[in-house]
N, C-alpha and C positions, 0 to 999 in steps of 0.2 A: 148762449144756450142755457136752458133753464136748469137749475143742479136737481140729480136726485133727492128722492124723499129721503127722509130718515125716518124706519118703519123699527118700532121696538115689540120683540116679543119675549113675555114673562109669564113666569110659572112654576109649577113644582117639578119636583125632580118627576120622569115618567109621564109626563103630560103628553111627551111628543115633540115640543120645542125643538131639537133640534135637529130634525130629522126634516121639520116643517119648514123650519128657520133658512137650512140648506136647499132645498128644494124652490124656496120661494126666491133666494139668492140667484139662483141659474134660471128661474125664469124669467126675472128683472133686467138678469147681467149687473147684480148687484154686488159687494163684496158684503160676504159674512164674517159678523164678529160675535165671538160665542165670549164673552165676558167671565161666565164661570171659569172659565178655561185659565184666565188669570191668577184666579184664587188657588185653582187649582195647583199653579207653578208655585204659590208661596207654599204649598201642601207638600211639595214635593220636595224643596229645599229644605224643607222644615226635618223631613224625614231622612234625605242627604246627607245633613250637617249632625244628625241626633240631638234633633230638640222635641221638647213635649210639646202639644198641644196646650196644657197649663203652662209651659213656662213665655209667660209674655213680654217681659223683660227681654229675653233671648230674643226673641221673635220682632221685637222692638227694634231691637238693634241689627238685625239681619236686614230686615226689609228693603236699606236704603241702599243695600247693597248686590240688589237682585237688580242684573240687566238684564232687562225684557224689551225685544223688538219683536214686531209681526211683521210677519209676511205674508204677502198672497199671491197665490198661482192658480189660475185659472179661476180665482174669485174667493179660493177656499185658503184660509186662515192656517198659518203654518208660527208656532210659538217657538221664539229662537228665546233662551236661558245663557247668557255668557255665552255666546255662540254655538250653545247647543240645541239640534232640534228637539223638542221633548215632546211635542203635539199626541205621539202616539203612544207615549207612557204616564197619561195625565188619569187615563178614566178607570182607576183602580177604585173599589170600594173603600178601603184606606183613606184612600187619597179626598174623596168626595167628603168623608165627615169629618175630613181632620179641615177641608176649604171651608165645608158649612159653617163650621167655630172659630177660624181663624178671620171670616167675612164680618166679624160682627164687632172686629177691632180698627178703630178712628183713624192711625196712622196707614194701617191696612189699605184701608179704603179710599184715603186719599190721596197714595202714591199710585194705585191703579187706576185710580179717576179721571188722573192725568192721561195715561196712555189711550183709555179709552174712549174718552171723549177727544181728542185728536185726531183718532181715526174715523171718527164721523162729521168731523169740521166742512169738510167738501159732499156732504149727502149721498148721497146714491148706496145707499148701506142697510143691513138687515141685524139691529144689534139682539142677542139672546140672552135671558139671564132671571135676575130673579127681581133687580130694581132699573130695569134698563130706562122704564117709561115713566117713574116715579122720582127719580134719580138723575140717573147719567145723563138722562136726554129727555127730561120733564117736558119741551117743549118740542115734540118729535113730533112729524104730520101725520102719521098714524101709529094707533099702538094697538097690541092686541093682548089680552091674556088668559093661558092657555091653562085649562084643569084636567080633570078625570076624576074616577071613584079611584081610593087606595085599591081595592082589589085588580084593577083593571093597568093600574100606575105599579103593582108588583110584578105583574103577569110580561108586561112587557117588559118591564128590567130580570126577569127570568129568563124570559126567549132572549133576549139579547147576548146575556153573559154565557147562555149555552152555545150558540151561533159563533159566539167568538171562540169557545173551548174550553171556556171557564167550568169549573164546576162548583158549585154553590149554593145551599140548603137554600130551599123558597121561604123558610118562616126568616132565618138571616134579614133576607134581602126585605123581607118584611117590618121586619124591628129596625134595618139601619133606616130605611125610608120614613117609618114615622119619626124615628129621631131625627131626622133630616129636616122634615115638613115641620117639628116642634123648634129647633134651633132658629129656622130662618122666617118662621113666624110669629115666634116669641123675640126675637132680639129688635135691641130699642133703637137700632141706628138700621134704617132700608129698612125692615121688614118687607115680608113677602107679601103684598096685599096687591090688590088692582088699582089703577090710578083710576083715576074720576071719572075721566075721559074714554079709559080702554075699553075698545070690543074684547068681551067674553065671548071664548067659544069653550065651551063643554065636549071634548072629543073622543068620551068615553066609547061612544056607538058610532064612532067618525072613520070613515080610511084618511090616511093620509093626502089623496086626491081629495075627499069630499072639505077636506079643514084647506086644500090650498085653493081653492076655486071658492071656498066662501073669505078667505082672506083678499083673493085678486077681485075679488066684486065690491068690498069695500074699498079700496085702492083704491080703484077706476072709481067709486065714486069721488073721490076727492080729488082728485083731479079736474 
């Protein structure tokens, strides 16, 4: 039997990713791997243990010492931490730009590299992130990467965090996002860029069906 594709999809924070990522996962019968979601785990022990963001020394030395297993149920990606679930205490704003700063450190990068390129060794997978197709899986059979306008990339990290119960000033969510978009496009290891090869989609003026039905039409072309 022939193995699944390995399908990468990148881009900025609020593009969509992983909303797309997920949705394209259950249509394949694929397993999703949200990659940031990783970073996010060193974000969180970082904030667990009381370390700073600048202190990287600390941060050095903690890393080797983070056990991270994934799991998956029903296709969806579950983050075990020393055996604890944390999947659903990952997506704090906190949490997001202390990963974006912490992503741009070598040891960082290279002890998650490992886990996550393992979970795509046998294909049939949907990786999400910011270097999945540049990076993790340079050699993946299709990639896509995902943009918008900032205004458009606010708006829906607003409706989100209010959906959830959050409450949280719109200009905020504005300044952390650009500082987010400058971190991970300014930083000299992955940067956020498109790979050579990747399909662009623009899904400023997209629903979510019209971005997965122009991604399942490239698919099936390669195929």
């Amino acid at each position: 039997m022939k193995k699944g594709f390995v399908i990468t999809i990148d881009g900025p924070a609020g593009a969509g990713k992983s909303t797309v990522a997920k949705a394209l996962s259950h249509r394949l019968s694929y397993i999703y791997l949200d990659t940031g979601a990783l970073y996010r785990v060193v974000a969180y022990k970082m904030i667990q243990v009381g370390i700073s963001r600048e202190n990287r020394e600390q941060l050095e030395d903690l890393c080797p010492h983070i056990k991270i297993n994934l799991k998956y149920l029903g296709g969806r990606m579950r983050v075990m931490v020393d055996d604890e679930d944390v999947t659903d205490k990952l997506r704090t704003e906190e949490i997001g730009l202390i990963a974006s700063k912490v992503s741009a450190i070598p040891l960082v990068r290279e002890i998650l590299l490992q886990v996550q390129r393992e979970s795509g060794k046998n294909g049939g997978i949907i990786a999400e992130g910011r270097d999945t197709g540049t990076v993790i899986f340079p050699h993946a059979d299709v990639k896509f990467f995902m943009d918008a306008t900032v205004e458009e990339r606010v708006e829906r990290r607003y409706r989100e965090l209010l959906e959830r119960g959050d409450r949280i000033d719109y200009q905020e969510i504005k300044r952390d996002l650009i500082r987010r978009d400058r971190q991970d496009r300014e930083r000299k290891i992955a940067p956020l860029i498109p790979s050579a090869d990747a399909v662009i989609i623009d899904t400023t003026r997209m629903s979510v069906t019209d971005v997965l039905e122009t991604m399942i039409s490239v698919i099936k072309s390669r195929q």
